[in-house]
C-alpha positions as CSV (number, residue, x, y, z in Angstrom):
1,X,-25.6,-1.7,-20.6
2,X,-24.6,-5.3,-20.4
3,X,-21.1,-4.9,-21.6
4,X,-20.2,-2.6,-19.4
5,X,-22.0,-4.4,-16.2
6,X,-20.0,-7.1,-17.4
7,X,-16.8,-4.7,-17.3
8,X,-17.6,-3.6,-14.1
9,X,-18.1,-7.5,-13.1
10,X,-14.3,-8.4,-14.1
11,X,-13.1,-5.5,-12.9
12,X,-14.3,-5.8,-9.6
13,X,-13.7,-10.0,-9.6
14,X,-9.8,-8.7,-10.6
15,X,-9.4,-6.3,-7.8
16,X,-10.9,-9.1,-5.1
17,X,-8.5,-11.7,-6.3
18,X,-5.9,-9.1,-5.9
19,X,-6.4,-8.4,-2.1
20,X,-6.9,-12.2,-1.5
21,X,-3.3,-12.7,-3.1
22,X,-2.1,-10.0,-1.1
23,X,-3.9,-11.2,2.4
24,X,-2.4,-14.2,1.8
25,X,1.5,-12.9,2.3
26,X,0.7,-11.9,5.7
27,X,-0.4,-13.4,8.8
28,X,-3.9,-15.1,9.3
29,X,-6.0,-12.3,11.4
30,X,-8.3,-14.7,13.8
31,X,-11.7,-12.5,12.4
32,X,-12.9,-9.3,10.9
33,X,-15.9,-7.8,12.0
34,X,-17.5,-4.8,10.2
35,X,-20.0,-2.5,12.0
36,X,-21.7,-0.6,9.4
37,X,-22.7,3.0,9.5
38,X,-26.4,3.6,10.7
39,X,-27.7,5.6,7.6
40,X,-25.9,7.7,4.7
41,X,-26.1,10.6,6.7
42,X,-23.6,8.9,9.3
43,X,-21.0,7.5,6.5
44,X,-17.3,7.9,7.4
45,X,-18.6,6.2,10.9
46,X,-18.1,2.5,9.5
47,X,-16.0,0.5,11.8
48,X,-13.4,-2.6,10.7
49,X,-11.4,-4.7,13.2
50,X,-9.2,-7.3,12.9
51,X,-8.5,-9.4,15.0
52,X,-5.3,-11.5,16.4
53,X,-4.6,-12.9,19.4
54,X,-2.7,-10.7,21.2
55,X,-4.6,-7.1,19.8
56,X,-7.3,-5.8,17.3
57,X,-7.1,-3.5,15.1
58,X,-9.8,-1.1,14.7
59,X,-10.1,1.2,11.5
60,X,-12.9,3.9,11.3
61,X,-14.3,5.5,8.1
62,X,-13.5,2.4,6.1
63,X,-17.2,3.5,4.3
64,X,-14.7,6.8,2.5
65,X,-11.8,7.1,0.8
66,X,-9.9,9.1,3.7
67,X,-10.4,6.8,6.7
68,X,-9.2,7.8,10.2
69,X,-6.3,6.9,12.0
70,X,-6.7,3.2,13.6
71,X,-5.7,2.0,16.9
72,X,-4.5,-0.8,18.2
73,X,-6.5,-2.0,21.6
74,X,-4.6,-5.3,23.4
75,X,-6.5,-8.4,23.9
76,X,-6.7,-10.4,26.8
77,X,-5.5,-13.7,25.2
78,X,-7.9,-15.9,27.6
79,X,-10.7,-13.5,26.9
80,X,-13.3,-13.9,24.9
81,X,-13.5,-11.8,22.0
82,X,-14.7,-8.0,22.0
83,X,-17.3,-6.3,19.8
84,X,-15.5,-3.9,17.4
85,X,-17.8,-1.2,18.5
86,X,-17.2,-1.7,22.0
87,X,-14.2,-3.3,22.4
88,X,-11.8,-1.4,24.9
89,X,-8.2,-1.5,26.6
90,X,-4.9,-0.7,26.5
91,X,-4.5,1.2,23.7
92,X,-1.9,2.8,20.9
93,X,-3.1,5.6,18.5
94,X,-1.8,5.4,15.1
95,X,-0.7,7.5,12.4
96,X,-3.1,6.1,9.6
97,X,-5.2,8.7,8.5
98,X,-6.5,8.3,5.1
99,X,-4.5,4.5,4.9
100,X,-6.1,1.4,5.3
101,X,-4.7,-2.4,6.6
102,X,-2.8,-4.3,4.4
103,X,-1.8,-7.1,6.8
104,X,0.5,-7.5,9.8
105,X,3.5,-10.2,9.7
106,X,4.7,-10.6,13.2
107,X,5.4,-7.1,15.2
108,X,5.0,-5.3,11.7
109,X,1.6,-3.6,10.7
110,X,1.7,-2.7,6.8
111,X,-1.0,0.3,5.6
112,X,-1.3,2.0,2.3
113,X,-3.2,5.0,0.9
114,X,-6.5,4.5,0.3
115,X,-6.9,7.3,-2.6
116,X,-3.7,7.5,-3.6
117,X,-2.6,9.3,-6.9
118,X,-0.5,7.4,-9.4
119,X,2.2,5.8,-6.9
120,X,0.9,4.0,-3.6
121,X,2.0,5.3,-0.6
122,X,2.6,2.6,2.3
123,X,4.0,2.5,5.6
124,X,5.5,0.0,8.4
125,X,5.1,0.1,12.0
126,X,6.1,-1.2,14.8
127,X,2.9,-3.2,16.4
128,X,4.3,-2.6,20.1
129,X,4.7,1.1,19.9
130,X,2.7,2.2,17.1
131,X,5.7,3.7,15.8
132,X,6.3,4.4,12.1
133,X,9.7,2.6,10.3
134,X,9.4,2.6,7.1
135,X,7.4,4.4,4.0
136,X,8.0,4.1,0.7
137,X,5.5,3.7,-2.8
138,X,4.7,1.4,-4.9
139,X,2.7,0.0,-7.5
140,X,-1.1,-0.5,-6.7
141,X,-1.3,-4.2,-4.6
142,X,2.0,-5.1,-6.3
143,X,3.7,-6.9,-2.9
144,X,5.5,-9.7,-4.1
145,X,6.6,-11.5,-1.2
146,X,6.4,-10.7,2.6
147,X,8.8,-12.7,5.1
148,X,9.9,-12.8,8.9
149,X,13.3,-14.4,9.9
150,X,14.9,-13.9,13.1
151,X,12.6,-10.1,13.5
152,X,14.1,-9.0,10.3
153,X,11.0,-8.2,7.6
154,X,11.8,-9.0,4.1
155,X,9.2,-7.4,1.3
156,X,9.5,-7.4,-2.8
157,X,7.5,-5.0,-4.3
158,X,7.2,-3.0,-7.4
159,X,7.8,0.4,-6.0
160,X,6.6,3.5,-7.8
161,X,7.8,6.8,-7.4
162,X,6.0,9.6,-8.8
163,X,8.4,11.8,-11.6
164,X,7.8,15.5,-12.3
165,X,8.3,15.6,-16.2
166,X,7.1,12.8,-18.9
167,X,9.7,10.3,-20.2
168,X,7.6,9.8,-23.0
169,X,7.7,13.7,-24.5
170,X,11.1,14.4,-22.4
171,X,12.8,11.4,-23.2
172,X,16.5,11.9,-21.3
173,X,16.2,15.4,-20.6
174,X,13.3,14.3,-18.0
175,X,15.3,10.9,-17.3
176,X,18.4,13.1,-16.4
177,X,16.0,15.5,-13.9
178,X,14.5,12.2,-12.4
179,X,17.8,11.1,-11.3
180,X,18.8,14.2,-10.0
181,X,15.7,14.7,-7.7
182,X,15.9,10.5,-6.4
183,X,13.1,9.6,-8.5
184,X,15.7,7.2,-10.3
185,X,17.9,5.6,-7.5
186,X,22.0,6.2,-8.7
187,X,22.1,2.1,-8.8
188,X,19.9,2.5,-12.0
189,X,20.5,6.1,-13.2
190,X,22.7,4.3,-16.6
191,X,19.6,2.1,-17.2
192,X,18.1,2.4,-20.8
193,X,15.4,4.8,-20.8
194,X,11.7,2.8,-20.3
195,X,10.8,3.9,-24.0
196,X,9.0,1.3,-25.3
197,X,7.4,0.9,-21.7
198,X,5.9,4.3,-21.6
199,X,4.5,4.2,-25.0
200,X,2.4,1.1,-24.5
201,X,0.9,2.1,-21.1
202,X,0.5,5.9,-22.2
203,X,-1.6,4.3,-25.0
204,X,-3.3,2.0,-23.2
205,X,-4.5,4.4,-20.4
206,X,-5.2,7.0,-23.4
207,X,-3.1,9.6,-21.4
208,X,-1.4,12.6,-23.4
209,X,2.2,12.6,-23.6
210,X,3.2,15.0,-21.9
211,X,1.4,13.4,-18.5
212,X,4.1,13.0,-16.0
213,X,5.6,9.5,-15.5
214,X,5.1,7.2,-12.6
215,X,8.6,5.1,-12.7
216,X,8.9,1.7,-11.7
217,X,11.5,-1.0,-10.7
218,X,11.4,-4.0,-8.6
219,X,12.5,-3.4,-4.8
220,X,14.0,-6.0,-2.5
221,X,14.1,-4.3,1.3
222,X,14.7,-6.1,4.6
223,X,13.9,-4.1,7.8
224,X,14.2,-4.2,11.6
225,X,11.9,-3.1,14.2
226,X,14.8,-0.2,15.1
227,X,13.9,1.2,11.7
228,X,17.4,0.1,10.0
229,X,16.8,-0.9,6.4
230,X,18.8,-2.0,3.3
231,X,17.1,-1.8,-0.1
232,X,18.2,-3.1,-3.3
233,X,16.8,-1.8,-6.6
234,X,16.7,-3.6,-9.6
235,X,15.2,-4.9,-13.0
236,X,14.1,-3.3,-15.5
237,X,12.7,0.2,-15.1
238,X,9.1,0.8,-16.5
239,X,6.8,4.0,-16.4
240,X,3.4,4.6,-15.7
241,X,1.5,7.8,-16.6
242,X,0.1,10.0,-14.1
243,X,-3.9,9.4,-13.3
């Protein structure tokens, strides 16, 4: 039993140095106050805001994989600050069920899927309308960089975009289908075929070969709050098999 509690241990002290890395691209929240559920009988009723000093954010069913939508209720910024369970105001529903809070970086609020399969989905939106900008997927807590010059947001992140066939027991006949569909943007459609990639992390999850490929490449995207992107793909392209 110990060498799995000790597993479990560095698993767990892996994924919490993770999220610290990723809270610390975004803005400082003031506080986060969690109001746990009553009793297992009441669980999806765990509240979790977050708090900055113009709003809070308040998440319910942060206790479950499929949380509900959030909303955003403004703060008085000479007030003192509101219970999470009570706090009220002026507020904006959003469109979060089943994502949690990433982070916020100015006027943007970043989510992503709390029990996602194989690529993560995510999501931008604009704090003052509660609007979504932007989705895409990526790789599980693989943000690189998150920036704010002039209102234009700047992320690098490993995206991942779930495939329909296996590059491992397809090869290019899968490859060829994956651009087709988008899966592969053109800009990297003459790329050499991840191979080598696919073999090692097919291995190392243990997955059969014919599990279909999560495929992976390095985005750079800048946004504005209007919704107009640009996104540049590029690096090497690398698959993941399917969970």
């Amino acid at each position: 039993m110990l060498p799995a509690a000790v597993l479990l241990l560095s698993m767990q002290a892996r994924a919490d140095d993770q999220d610290a890395k990723m809270a610390a691209l975004f803005d400082r929240p003031l506080a986060t106050q969690t109001v746990l559920a009553m009793s297992d009988a009441e669980e999806g009723n765990e509240l979790r805001c977050t708090y900055f000093r113009d709003f809070l954010i308040r998440e319910k069913g942060t206790d479950t994989p499929a949380p509900a939508a959030a909303v955003i209720i403004a703060v008085a910024k000479a007030a003192a600050r509101p219970p999470c369970k009570t706090a009220s105001g002026a507020e904006i529903p959003l469109k979060t069920e089943n994502y949690s809070l990433v982070g916020r970086k100015g006027g943007y609020l970043v989510f992503q899927a709390t029990d996602p399969n194989g690529s993560v989905p995510f999501m931008v939106i604009d704090a003052a309308t509660g609007k979504t900008i932007y989705t895409d997927g990526m790789v599980e807590d693989l943000i690189h960089a998150v920036t704010l010059a002039n209102g234009i947001l700047h992320l690098k992140y490993m995206r991942g975009m779930n495939g329909a066939c296996s590059l491992l027991s397809d090869g290019k006949t899968c490859w060829d289908k994956l651009v087709a569909d988008g899966t592969v943007p053109p800009e990297l459609a003459q790329a050499p075929l991840p191979t080598q990639a696919c073999q090692v992390t097919y291995r190392k999850d243990k997955a059969p070969n014919d599990d279909p490929s999560v495929v992976t490449f390095e985005v750079d995207m800048t946004l504005d709050i209007a919704g107009k992107v640009q996104v540049i793909s590029r690096g090497k392209v690398g698959c993941n098999p399917m969970p």
